[in-house]
TORKOL-4160 file (C-alpha; in steps of 0.2 Angstrom, whole numbers, padded with zeros to 4 digits, m for minus):
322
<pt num="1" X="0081" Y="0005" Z="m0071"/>
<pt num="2" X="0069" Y="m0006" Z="m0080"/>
<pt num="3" X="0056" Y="0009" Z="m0084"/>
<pt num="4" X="0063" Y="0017" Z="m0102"/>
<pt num="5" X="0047" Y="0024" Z="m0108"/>
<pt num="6" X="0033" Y="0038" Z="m0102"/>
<pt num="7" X="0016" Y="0031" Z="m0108"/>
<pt num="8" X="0006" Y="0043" Z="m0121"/>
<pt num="9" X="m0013" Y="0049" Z="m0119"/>
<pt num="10" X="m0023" Y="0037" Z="m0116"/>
<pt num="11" X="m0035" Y="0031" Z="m0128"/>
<pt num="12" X="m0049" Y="0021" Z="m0127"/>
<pt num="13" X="m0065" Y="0016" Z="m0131"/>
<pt num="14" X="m0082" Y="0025" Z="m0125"/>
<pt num="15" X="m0101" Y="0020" Z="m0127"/>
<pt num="16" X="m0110" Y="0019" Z="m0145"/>
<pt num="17" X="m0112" Y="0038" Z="m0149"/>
<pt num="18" X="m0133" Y="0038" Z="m0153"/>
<pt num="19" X="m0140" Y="0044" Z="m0167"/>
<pt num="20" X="m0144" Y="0061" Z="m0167"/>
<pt num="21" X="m0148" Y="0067" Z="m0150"/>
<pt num="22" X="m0143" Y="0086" Z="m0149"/>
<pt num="23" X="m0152" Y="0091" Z="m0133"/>
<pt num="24" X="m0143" Y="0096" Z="m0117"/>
<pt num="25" X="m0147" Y="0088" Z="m0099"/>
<pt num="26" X="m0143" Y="0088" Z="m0082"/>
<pt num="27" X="m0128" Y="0080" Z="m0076"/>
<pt num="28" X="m0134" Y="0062" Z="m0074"/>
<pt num="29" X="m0151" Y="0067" Z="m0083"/>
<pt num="30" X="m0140" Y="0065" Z="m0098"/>
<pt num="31" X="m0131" Y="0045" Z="m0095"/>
<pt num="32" X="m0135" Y="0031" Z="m0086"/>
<pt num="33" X="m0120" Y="0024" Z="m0080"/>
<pt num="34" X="m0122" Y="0001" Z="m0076"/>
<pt num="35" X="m0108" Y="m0012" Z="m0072"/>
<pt num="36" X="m0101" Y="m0019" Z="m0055"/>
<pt num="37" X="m0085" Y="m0011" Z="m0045"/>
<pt num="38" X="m0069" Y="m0016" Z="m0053"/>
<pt num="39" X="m0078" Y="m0021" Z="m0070"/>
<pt num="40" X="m0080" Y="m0007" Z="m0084"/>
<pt num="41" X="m0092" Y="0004" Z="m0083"/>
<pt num="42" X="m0107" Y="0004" Z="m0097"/>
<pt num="43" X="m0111" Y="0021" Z="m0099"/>
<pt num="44" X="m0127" Y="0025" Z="m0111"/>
<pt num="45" X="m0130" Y="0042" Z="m0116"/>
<pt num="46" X="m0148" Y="0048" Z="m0121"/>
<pt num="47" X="m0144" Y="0066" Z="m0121"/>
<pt num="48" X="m0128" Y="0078" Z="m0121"/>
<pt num="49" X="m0124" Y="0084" Z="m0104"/>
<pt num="50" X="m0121" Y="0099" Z="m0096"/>
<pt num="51" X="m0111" Y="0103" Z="m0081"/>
<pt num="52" X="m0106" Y="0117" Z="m0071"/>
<pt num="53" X="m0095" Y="0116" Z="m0056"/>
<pt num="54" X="m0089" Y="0100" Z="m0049"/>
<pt num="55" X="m0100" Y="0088" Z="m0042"/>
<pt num="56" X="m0101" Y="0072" Z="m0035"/>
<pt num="57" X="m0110" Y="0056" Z="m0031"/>
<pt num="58" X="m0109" Y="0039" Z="m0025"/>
<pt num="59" X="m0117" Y="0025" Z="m0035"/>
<pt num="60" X="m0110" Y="0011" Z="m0024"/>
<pt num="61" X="m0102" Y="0011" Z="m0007"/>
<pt num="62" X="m0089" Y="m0001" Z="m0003"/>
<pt num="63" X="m0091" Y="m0011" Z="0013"/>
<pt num="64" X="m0069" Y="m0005" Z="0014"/>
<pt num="65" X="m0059" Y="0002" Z="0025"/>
<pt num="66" X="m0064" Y="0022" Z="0026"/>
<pt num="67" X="m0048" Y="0033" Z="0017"/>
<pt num="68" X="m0036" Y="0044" Z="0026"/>
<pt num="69" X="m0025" Y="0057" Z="0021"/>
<pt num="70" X="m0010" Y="0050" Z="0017"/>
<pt num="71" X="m0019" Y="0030" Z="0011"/>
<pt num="72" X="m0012" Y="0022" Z="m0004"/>
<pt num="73" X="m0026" Y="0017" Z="m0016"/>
<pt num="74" X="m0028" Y="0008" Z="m0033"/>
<pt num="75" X="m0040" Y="0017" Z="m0046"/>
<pt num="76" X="m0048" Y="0014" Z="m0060"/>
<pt num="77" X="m0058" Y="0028" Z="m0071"/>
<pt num="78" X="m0066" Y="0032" Z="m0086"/>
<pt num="79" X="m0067" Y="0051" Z="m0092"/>
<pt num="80" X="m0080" Y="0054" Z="m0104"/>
<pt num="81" X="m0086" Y="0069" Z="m0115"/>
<pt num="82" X="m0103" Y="0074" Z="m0112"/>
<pt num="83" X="m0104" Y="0084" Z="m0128"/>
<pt num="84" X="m0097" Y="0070" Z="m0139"/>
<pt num="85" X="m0103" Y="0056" Z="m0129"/>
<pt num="86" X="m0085" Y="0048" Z="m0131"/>
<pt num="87" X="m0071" Y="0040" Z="m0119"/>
<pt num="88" X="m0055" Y="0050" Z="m0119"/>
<pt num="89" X="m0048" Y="0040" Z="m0107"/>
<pt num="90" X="m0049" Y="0022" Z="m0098"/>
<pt num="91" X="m0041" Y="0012" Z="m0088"/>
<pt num="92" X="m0053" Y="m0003" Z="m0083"/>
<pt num="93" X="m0046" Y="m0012" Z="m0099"/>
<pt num="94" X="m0028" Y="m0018" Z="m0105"/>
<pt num="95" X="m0025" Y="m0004" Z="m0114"/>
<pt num="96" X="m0021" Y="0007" Z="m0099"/>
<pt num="97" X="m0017" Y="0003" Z="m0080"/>
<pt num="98" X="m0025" Y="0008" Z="m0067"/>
<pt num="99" X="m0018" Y="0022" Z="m0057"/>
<pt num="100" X="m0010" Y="0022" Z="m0040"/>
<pt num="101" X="m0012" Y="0036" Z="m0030"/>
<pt num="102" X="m0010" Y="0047" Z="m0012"/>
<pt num="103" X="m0028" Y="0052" Z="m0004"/>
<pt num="104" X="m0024" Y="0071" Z="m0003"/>
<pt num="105" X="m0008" Y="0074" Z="m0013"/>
<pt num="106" X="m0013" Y="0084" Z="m0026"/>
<pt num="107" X="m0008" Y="0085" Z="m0044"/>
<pt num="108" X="0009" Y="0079" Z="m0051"/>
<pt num="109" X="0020" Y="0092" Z="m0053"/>
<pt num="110" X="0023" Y="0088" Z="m0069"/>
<pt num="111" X="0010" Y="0078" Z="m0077"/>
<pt num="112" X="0014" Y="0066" Z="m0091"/>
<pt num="113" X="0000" Y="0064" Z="m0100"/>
<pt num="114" X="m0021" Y="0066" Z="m0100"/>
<pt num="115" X="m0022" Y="0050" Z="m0086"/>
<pt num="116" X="m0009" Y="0057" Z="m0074"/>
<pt num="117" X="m0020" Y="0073" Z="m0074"/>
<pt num="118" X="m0034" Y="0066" Z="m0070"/>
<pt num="119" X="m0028" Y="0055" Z="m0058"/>
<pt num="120" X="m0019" Y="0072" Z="m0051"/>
<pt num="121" X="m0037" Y="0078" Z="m0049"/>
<pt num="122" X="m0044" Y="0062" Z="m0042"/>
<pt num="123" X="m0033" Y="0063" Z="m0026"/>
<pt num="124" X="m0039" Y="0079" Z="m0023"/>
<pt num="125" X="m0059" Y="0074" Z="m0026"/>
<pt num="126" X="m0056" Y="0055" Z="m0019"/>
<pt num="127" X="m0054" Y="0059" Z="0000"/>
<pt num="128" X="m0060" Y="0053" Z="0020"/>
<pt num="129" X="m0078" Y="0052" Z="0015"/>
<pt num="130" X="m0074" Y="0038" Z="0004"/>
<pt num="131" X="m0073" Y="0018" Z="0006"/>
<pt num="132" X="m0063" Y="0007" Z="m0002"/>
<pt num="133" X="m0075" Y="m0003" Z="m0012"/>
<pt num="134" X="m0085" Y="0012" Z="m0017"/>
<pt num="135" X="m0088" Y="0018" Z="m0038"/>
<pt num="136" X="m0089" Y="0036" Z="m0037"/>
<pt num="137" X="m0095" Y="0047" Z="m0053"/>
<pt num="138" X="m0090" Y="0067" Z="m0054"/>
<pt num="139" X="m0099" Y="0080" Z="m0065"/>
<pt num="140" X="m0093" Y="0095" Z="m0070"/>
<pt num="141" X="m0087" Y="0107" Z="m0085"/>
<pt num="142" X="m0069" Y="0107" Z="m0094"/>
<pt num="143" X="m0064" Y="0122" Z="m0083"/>
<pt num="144" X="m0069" Y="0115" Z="m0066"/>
<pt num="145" X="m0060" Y="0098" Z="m0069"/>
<pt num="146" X="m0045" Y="0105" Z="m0078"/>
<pt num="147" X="m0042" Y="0123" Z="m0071"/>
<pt num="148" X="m0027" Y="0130" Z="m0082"/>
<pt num="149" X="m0026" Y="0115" Z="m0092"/>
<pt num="150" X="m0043" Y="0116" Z="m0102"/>
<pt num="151" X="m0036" Y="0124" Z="m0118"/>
<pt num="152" X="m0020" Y="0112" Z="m0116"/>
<pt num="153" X="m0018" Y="0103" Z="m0132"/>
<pt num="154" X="m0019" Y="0085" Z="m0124"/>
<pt num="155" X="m0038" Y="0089" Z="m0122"/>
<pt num="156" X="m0041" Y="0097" Z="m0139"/>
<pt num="157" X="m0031" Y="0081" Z="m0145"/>
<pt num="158" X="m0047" Y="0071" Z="m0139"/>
<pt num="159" X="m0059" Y="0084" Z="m0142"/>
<pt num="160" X="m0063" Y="0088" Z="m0127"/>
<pt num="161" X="m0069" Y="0107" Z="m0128"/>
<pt num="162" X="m0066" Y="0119" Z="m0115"/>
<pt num="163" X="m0084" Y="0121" Z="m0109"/>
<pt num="164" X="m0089" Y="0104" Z="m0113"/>
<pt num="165" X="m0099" Y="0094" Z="m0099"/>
<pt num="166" X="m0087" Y="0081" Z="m0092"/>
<pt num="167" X="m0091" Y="0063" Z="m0081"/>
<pt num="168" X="m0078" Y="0055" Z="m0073"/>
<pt num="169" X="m0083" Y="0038" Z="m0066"/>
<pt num="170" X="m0069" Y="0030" Z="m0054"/>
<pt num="171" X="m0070" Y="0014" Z="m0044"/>
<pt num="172" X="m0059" Y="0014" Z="m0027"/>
<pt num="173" X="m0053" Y="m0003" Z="m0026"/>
<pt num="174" X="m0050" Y="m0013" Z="m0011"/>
<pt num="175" X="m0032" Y="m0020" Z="m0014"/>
<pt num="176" X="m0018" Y="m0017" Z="m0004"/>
<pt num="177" X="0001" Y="m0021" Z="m0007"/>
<pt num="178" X="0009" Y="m0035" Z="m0003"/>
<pt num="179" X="0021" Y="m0027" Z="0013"/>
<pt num="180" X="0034" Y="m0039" Z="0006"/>
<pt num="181" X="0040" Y="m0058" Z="0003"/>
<pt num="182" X="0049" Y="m0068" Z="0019"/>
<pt num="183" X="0060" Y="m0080" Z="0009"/>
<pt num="184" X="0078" Y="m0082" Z="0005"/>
<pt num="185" X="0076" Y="m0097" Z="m0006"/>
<pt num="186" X="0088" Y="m0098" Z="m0019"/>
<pt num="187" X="0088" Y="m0102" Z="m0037"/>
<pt num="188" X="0088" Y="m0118" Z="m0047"/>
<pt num="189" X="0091" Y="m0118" Z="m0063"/>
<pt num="190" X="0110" Y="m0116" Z="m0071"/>
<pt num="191" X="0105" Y="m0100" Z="m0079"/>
<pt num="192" X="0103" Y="m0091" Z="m0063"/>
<pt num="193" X="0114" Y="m0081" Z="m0054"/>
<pt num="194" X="0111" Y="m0084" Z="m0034"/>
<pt num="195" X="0105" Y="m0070" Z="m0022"/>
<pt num="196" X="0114" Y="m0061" Z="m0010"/>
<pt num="197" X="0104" Y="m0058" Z="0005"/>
<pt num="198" X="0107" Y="m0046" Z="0018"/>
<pt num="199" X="0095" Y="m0049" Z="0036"/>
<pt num="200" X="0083" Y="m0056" Z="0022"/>
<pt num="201" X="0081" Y="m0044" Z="0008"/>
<pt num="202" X="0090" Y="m0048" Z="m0010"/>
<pt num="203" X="0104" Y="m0036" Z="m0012"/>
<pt num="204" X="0116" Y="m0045" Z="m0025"/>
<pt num="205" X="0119" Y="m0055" Z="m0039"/>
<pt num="206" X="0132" Y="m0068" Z="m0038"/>
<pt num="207" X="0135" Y="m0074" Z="m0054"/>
<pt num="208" X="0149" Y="m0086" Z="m0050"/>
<pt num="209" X="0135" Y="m0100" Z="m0052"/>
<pt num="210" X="0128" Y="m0097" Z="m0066"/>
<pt num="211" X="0126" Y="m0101" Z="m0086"/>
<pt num="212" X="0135" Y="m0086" Z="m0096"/>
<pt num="213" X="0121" Y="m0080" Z="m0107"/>
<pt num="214" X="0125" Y="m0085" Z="m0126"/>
<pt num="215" X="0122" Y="m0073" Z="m0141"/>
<pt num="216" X="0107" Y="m0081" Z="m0147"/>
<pt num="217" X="0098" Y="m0083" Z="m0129"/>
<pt num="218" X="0080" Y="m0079" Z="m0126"/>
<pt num="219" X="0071" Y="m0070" Z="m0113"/>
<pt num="220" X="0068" Y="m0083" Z="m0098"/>
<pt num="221" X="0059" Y="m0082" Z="m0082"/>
<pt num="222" X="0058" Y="m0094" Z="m0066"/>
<pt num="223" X="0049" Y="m0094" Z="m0051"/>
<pt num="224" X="0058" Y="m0095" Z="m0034"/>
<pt num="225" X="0044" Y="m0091" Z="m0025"/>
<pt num="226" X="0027" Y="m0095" Z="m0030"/>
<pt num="227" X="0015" Y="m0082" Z="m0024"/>
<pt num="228" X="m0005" Y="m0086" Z="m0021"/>
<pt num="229" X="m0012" Y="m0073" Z="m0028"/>
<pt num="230" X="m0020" Y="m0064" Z="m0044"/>
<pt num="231" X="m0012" Y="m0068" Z="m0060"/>
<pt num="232" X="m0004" Y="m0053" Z="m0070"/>
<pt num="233" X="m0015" Y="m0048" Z="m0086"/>
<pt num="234" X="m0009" Y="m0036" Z="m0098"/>
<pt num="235" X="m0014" Y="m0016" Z="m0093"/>
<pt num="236" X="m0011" Y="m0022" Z="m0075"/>
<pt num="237" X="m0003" Y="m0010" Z="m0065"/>
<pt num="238" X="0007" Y="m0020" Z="m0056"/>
<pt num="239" X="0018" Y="m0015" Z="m0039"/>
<pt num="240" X="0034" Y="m0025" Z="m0039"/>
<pt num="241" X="0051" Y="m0023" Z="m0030"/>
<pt num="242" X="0066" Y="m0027" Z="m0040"/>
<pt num="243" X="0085" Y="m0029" Z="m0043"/>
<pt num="244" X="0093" Y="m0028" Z="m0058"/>
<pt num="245" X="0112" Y="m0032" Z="m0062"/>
<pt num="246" X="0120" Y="m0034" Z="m0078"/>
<pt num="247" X="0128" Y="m0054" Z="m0082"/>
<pt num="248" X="0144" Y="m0053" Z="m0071"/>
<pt num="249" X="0142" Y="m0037" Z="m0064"/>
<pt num="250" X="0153" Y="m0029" Z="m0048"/>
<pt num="251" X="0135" Y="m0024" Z="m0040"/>
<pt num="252" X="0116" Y="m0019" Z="m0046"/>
<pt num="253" X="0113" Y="m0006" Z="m0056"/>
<pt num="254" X="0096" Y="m0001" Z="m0048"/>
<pt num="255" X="0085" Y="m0007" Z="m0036"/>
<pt num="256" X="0070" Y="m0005" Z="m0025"/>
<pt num="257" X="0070" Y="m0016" Z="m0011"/>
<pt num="258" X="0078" Y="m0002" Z="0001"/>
<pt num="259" X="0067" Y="0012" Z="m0008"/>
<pt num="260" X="0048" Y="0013" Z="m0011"/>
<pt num="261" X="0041" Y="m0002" Z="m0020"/>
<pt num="262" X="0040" Y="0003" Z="m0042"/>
<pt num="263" X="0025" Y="0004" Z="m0051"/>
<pt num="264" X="0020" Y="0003" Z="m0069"/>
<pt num="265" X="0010" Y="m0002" Z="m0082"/>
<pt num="266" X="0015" Y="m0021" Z="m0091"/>
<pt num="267" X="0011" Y="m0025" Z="m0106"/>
<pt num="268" X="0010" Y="m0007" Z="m0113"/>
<pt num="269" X="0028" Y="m0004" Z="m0119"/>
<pt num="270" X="0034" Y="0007" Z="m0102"/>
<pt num="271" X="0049" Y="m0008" Z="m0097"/>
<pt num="272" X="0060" Y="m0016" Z="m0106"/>
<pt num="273" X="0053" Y="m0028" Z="m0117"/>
<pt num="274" X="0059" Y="m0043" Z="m0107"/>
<pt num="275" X="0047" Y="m0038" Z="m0090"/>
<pt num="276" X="0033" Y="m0036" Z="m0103"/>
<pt num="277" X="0037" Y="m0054" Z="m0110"/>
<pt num="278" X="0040" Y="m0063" Z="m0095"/>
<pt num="279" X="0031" Y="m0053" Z="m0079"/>
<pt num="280" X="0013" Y="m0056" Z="m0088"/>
<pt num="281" X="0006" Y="m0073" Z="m0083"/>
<pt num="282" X="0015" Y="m0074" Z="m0067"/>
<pt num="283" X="0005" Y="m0074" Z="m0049"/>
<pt num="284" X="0005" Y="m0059" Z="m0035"/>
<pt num="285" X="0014" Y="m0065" Z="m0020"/>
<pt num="286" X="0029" Y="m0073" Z="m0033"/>
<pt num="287" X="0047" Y="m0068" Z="m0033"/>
<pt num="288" X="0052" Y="m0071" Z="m0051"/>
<pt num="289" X="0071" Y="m0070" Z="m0058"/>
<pt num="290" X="0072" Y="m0064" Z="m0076"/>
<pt num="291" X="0085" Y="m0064" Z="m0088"/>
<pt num="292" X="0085" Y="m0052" Z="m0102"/>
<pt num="293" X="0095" Y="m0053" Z="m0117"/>
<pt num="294" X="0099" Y="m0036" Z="m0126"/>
<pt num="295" X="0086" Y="m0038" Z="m0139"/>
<pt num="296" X="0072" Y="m0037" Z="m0124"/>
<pt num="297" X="0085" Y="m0024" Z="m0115"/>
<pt num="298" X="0093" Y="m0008" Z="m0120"/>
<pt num="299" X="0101" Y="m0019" Z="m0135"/>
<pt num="300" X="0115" Y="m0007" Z="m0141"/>
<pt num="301" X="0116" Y="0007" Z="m0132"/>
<pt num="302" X="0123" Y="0011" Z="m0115"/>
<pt num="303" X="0111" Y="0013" Z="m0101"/>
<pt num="304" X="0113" Y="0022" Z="m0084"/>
<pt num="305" X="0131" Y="0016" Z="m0084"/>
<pt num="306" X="0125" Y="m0001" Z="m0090"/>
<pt num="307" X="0136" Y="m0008" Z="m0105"/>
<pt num="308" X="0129" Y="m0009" Z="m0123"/>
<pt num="309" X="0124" Y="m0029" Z="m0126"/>
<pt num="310" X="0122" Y="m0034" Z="m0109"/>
<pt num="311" X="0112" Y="m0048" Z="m0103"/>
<pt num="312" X="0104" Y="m0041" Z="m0088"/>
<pt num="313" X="0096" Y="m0051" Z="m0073"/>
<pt num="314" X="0081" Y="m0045" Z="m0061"/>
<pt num="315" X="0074" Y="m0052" Z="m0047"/>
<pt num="316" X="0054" Y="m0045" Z="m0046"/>
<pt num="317" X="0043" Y="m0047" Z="m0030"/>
<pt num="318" X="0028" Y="m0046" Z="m0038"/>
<pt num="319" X="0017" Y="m0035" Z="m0023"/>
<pt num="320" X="0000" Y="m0032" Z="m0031"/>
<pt num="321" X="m0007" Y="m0032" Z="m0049"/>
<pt num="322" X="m0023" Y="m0021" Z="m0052"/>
């Protein structure tokens, strides 16, 4: 599999901290909160902020779709202490990807870090009331946000008290996944292995055709199909299907094409080095075949019943990039 690494707490950075304003207001008496959906949210704080239960208000309302149980959705958020005035966590820049998640499924089971948490709660806040489109902003204390994970050391880590005021502004964006690509164009170059396709879906690696890698090869990438869309920044979440199979391997070692579509974070360390290299730049829409020497792979070690040192080979359907 391609992912080899759980992504940390998020870090980021929040609004200028004023001087020395230690009096407490309201909710959004205490912030003002400016920037378009799908850009990052200025948040100016002229007060600390208290808050009790959850709250919650719509400061735009998308011209979307309405949510069902059940939607896919992209989302980006911002988390911010209202005792501190600073950002604990933010995923609007390319230091974190947004998050993609299921109107009304709850919290993960077991949550990875401080953003899976949040996003855990935001399935449960973000629901049939909502528009895709639409920056929603939630008040409420520690407790009310975090239930049995306010004390937990993920939150002290970013100061965030226990009884702190917290403002949670999330923007439901209006992007959906790419169903699929309709090709079976084969490719080019020497270095690539050819497709398999079974009723139209890429199932194999045939490496009959193909270059073998050399010791001192570097990652490469090519484009079979080009796509039209978005091009991939670093922090993207980006939704892909893929096939991997090591050089001259009897069959692949993992894919996705007959499961649900695989998301994560690129850029950000959570693939193997060589998706992080070479999936960057390319456009939505694209079906991309990589190869990834061991340096940019799992290098010496054996992997999932993957030999140490091998050259692997994916082919990516790049399906949305948020």
């Amino acid at each position: 599999m391609p992912l080899i690494a759980v992504s940390g707490l998020l870090a980021a950075c929040g609004s200028d901290v004023p001087g020395n304003g230690l009096e407490f207001s309201d909710r959004l008496d205490a912030v003002t909160i400016e920037g378009d959906v799908g850009e990052a949210p200025t948040i100016e704080w002229t007060n600390r902020m208290s808050a009790g239960g959850i709250e919650t208000e719509t400061l735009v309302e998308g011209d979307g779709e309405a949510l069902a149980d059940g939607d896919k959705v992209f989302v980006n958020f911002a988390l911010a202490d209202g005792f501190t005035r600073e950002t604990a966590v933010d995923t609007f820049g390319e230091e974190a990807p947004a998050v993609e998640m299921t109107v009304g499924s709850g919290p993960a089971a077991e949550p990875q870090s401080l953003g899976d948490v949040v996003s855990g709660f935001l399935s449960e806040q973000i629901g049939t009331d909502v528009t895709r489109g639409s920056r929603i902003v939630i008040t409420g204390d520690t407790n009310a946000v975090f239930g049995d994970l306010a004390l937990s050391p993920a939150l002290a880590e970013e100061n965030i008290g226990n009884e702190d005021g917290l403002l949670l502004v999330a923007d439901v964006l209006d992007v959906e996944t790419l169903p699929g690509i309709e090709s079976t164009d084969q490719p080019g170059k020497k270095w690539m292995p050819t497709i398999t396709y079974t009723e139209g879906v890429p199932t194999a690696l045939d490496f009959e055709r193909a270059t073998a890698p050399a010791k001192d090869d570097k990652s490469a990438a090519d484009v079979v199909v080009e796509g039209d869309g978005d091009v991939v920044e670093k922090g993207d979440l980006l939704v892909v299907n893929y096939l991997g199979q090591a050089y001259d391997g009897k069959k692949p070692f993992d894919e996705s094409f007959s499961k649900e579509p695989f998301s994560t974070g690129i850029g950000l360390g959570s693939v193997v080095a060589g998706w992080d290299k070479l999936l960057v730049g390319q456009k939505v829409g694209s079906r991309v075949m990589l190869k990834i020497p061991p340096a940019d792979g799992y290098g010496d070690q054996e992997q999932n019943g993957i030999p140490a040192k091998s050259t692997l080979y994916f082919v990516v359907d790049i399906l949305a990039a948020v």
